[in-house]
C-alpha positions in Angstrom: 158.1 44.8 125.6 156.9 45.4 121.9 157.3 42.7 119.5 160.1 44.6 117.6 161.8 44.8 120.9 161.4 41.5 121.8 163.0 40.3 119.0 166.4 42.3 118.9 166.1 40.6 122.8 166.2 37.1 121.1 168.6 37.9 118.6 170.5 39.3 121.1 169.9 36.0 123.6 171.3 34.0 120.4 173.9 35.7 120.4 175.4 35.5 123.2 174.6 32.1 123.9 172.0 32.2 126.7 169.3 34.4 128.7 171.8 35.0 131.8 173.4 37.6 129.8 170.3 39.6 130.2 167.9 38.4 132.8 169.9 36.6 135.2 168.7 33.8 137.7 170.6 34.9 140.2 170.4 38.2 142.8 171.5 41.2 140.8 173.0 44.3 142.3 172.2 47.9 140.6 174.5 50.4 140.6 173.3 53.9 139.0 175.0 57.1 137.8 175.8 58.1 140.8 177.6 55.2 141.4 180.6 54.5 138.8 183.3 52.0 139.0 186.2 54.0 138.2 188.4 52.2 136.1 192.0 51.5 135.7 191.8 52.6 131.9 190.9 55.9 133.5 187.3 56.0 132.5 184.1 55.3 134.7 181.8 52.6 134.2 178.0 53.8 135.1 175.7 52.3 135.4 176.5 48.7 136.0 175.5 45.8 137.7 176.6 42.7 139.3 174.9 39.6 139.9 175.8 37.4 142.2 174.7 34.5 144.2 174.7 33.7 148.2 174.8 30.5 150.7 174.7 30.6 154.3 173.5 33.0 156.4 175.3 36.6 157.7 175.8 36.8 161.3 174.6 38.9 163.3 178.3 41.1 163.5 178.9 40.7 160.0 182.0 39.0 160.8 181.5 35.5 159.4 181.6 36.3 155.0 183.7 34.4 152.7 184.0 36.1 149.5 184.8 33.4 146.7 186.3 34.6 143.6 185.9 32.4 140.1 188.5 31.5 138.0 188.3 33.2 133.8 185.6 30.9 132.9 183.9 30.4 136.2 180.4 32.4 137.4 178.9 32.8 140.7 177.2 29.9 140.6 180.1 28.4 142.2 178.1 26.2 145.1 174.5 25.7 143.3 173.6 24.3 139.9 174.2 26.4 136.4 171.0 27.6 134.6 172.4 27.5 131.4 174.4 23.9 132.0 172.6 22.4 134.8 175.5 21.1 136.2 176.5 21.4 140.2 178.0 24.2 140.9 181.7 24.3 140.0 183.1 23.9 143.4 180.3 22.1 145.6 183.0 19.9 146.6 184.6 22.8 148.6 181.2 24.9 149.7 178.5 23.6 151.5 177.6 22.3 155.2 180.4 20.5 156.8 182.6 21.1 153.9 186.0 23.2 154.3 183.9 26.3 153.3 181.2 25.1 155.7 177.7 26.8 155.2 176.4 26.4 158.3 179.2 28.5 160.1 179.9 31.0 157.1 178.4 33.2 154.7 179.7 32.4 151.3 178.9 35.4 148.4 180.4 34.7 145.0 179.8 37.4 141.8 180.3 37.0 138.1 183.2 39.5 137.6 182.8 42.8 135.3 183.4 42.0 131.7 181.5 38.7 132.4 178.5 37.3 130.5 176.4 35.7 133.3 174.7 39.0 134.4 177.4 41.3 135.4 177.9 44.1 133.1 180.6 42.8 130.4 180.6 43.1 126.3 177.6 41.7 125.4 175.5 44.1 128.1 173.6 46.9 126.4 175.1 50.5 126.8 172.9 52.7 127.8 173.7 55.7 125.2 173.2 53.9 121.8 170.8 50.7 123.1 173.2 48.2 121.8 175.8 45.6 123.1 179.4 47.3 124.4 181.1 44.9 122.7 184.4 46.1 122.2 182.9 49.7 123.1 183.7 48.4 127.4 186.6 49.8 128.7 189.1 47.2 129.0 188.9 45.1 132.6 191.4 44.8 134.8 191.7 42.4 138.1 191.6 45.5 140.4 188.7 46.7 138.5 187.2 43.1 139.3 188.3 44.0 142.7 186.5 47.2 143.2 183.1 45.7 142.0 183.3 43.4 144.5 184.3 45.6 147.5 181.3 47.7 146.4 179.3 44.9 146.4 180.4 43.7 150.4 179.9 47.2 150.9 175.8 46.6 150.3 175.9 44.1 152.4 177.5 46.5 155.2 180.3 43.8 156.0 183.4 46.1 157.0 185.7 43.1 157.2 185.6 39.8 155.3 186.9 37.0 157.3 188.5 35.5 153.9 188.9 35.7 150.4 189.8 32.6 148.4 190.3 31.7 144.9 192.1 29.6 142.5 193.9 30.8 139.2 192.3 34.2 138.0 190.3 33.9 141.3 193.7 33.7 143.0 195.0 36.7 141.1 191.6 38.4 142.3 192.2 37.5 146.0 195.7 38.5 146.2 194.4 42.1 144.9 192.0 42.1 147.7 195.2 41.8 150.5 196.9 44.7 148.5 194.0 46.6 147.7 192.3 46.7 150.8 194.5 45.3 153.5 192.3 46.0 156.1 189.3 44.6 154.9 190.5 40.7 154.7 190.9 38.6 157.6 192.6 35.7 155.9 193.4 35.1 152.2 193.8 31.8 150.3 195.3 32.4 146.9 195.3 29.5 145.3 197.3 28.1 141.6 197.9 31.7 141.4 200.9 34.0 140.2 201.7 37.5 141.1 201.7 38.6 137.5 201.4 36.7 134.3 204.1 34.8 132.8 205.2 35.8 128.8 204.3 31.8 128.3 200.7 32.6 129.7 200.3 35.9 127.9 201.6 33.4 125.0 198.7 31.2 124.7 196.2 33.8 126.1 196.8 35.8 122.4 196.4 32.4 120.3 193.1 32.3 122.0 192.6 35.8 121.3 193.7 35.1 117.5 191.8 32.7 117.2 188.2 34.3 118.0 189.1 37.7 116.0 190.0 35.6 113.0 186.5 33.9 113.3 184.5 35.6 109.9 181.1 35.9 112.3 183.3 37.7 114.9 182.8 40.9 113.3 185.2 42.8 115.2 183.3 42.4 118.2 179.8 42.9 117.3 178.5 39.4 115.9 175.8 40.2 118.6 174.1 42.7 116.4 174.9 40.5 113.0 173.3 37.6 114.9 175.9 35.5 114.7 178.7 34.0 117.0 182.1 32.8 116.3 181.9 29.4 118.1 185.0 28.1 116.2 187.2 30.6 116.9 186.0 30.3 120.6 186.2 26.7 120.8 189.8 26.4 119.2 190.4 29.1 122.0 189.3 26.9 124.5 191.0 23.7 123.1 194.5 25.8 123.4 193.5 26.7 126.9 192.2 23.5 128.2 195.8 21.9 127.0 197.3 23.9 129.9 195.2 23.2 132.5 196.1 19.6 132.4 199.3 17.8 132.8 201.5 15.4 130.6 201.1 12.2 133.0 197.1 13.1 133.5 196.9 13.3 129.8 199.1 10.1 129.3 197.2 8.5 131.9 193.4 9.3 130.7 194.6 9.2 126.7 197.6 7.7 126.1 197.5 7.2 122.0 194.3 5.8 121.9 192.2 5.7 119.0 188.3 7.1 118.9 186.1 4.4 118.0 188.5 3.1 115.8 190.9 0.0 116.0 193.2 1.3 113.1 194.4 4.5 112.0 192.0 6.0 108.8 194.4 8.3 107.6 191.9 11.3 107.4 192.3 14.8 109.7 188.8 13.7 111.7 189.1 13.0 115.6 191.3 9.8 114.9 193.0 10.2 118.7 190.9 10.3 121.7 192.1 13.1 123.1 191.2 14.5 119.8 188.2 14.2 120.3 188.0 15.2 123.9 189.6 18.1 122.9 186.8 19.1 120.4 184.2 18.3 122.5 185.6 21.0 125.7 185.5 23.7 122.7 182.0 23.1 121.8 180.4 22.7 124.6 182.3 26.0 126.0 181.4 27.9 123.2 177.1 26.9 124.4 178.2 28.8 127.8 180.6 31.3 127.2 181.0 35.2 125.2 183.3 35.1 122.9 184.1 38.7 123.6 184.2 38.2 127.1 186.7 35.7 127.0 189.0 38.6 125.0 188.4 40.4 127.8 188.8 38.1 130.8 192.3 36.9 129.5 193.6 40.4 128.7 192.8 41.1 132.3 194.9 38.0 133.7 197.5 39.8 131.1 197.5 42.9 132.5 198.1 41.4 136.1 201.5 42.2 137.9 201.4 43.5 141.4 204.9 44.7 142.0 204.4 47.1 139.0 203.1 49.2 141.2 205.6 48.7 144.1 208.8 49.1 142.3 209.2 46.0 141.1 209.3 44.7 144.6 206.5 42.4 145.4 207.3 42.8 149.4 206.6 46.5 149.2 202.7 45.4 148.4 202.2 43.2 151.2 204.1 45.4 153.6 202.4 46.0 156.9 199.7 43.4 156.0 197.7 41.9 159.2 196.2 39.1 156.6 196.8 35.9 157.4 197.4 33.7 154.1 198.1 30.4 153.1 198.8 29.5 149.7 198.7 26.7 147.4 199.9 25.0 144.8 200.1 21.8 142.8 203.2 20.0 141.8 202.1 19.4 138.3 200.7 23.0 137.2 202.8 24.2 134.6 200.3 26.6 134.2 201.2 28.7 137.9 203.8 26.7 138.5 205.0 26.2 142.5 207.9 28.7 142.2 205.3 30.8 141.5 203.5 30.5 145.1 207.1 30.5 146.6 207.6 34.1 145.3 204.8 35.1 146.6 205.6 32.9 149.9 209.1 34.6 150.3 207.8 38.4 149.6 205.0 37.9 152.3 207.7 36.4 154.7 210.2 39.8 153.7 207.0 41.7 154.8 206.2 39.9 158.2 203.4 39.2 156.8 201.3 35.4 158.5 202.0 32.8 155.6 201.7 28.9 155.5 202.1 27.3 152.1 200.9 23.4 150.9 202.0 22.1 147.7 200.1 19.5 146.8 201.6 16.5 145.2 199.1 15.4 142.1 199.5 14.7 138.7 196.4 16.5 137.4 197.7 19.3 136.5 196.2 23.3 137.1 192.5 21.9 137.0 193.4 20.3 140.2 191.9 22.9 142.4 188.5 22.1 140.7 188.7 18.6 141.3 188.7 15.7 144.3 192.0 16.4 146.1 192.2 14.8 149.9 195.0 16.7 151.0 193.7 19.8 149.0 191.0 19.8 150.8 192.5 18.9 154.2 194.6 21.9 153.8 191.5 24.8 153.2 189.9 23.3 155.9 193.0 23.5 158.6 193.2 26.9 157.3 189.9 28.5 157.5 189.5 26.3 161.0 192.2 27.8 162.7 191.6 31.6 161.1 188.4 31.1 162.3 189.4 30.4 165.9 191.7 33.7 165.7 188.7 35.4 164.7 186.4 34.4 167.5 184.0 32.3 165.1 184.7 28.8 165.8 182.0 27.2 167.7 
């Protein structure tokens, strides 16, 4: 790399916030021109790339893979520590050995979704005909264009058949497109704190998020990479909106109540006087150290764009019909977010379809987040699952 080059690379790496973007950690899957990802915007997306990270080993049939999908600001380092936070993986508490997503008996692949910013091709990945960042130059992504990067991925690994697909929230959205997708590729599904298709109220605070970041001055209309800037304050208000709805009144109530930050009296000022003031603030900033801006326009416009019976007219039965998955959803009494109703939809269109459905609603007062977090019965109920769809399978030792 010549020194002139190296530094539109740093500039770049400032940029967007950290060296994943270009050079990933992780295993990274190539895909050339003779491979595009044909897109629902009715373009093709060539070349590209995927990286992605493994645990456990691949039987010798190819019949024991767990494909884990990541939520909109999740990666693929969903069972191993971040490089750019150093932090556990986001859901060690669900993947490992003996754990419901047990390592030892399954192979566990997880991939940072296309429009992504920790190594698989998104807006801040160069394209290839002018040597600069996409930004808003990428197609716009779609969950089934999520989808079909991951089934070419499997596809690399020669797995005909995964023996489940599980994900929470946008991961949810991603596994549910799997079943309808490619029906016959999925053993068992667990869509979990999901919807079928976005509520108004979600599309709502998705485009105050969106506001927020395009009204940033160092946004740029999408190309702060190249001005070597970012707009962290648009992102981070973004985030701070976001956050709000992934918890719950009684969590917030309970964690924050009215207190005051390091204060004893109120100072009369607009600074942090709250706590959760403060808490708030601090998720925004520390996001913004982790996360494209442009991506996150892009990841939330997907989750927009979601509805499955659109393309079933209107009738969310119609896209599960003549499913063999087996599926168990579920949700969290205090998500207001993907509220329960929600999962019943869903519930009650599988059971018009004959399709196999169990359903848990899990009583907790910690809101959407709660699929990220300790949950007993939560837990309990992935693990009943995957136990007794891996006894149907032939894989229980």
């Amino acid at each position: 790399m010549t020194d002139a080059a190296a530094k539109v690379y740093d500039d770049l790496v400032h940029a967007a916030g950290n060296r994943e973007v270009y050079n990933p950690s992780s295993p990274v899957a190539e895909f050339g021109a003779n491979e595009p990802l044909h897109l629902d915007a009715g373009l093709d997306l060539s070349p590209f790339r995927i990286a992605y990270n493994t645990y456990g080993e691949l039987n010798a049939d190819k019949s024991n893979a767990i494909l884990v999908c990541h939520a909109l600001t999740g990666d693929h380092y969903c069972a191993s520590p971040s490089p750019v936070t150093g932090k556990p993986g986001w859901w060690s508490s669900i993947i490992g050995p003996g754990k419901p997503v047990d390592t030892d008996k399954y192979f566990v692949i997880c991939s940072n979704v296309v429009g992504g910013c920790m190594g698989t091709t998104g807006p801040a990945s160069i394209k290839p005909e002018t040597g600069k960042p996409y930004g808003l130059e990428l197609p716009v992504i779609t969950i089934r264009d999520m989808v079909r990067a991951q089934k070419m991925l499997v596809d690399r690994f020669g797995i005909d058949t995964l023996f489940a697909v599980v994900g929470g929230s946008m991961g949810g959205m991603q596994v549910l497109e799997w079943t309808v997708s490619y029906p016959d590729k999925v053993f068992a599904a667990v869509p979990i704190a999901t919807g079928a298709r976005h509520s108004s109220q979600n599309i709502a605070f998705h485009e105050v998020g969106r506001q927020a970041v395009m009204a940033d001055p160092e946004w740029h209309h999408g190309r702060y990479y190249e001005e070597g800037t970012r707009p962290t304050k648009g992102l981070a208000v973004a985030r701070m909106t976001a956050h709000v709805t992934y918890l719950s009144e009684q969590a917030l109530h309970r964690k924050f109540g009215r207190n005051l930050q390091n204060r004893e009296q109120l100072g009369f000022k607009f600074d942090a006087e709250f706590q959760i003031e403060s808490y708030l603030r601090h998720q925004g900033m520390t996001f913004v150290d982790r996360f494209d801006a442009n991506s996150y326009l892009y990841m939330t416009r997907a989750m927009d764009y979601f509805d499955i019976a659109a393309d079933y007219d209107g009738r969310l039965a119609n896209a599960f019909k003549g499913s063999k998955t087996r599926f168990c959803l579920v949700s969290f009494s205090s998500d207001w977010l993907f509220p329960t109703e929600e999962s019943r939809a869903i519930v009650h269109a599988l059971n018009a379809a004959a399709a196999s459905v169990s359903f848990v609603e899990v009583e907790t007062d910690r809101g959407h987040d709660s699929f990220l977090l300790e949950e007993p019965e939560f837990f309990r109920a992935i693990d009943g699952f995957i136990s007794a769809a891996a006894r149907a399978r032939g894989l229980a030792r």
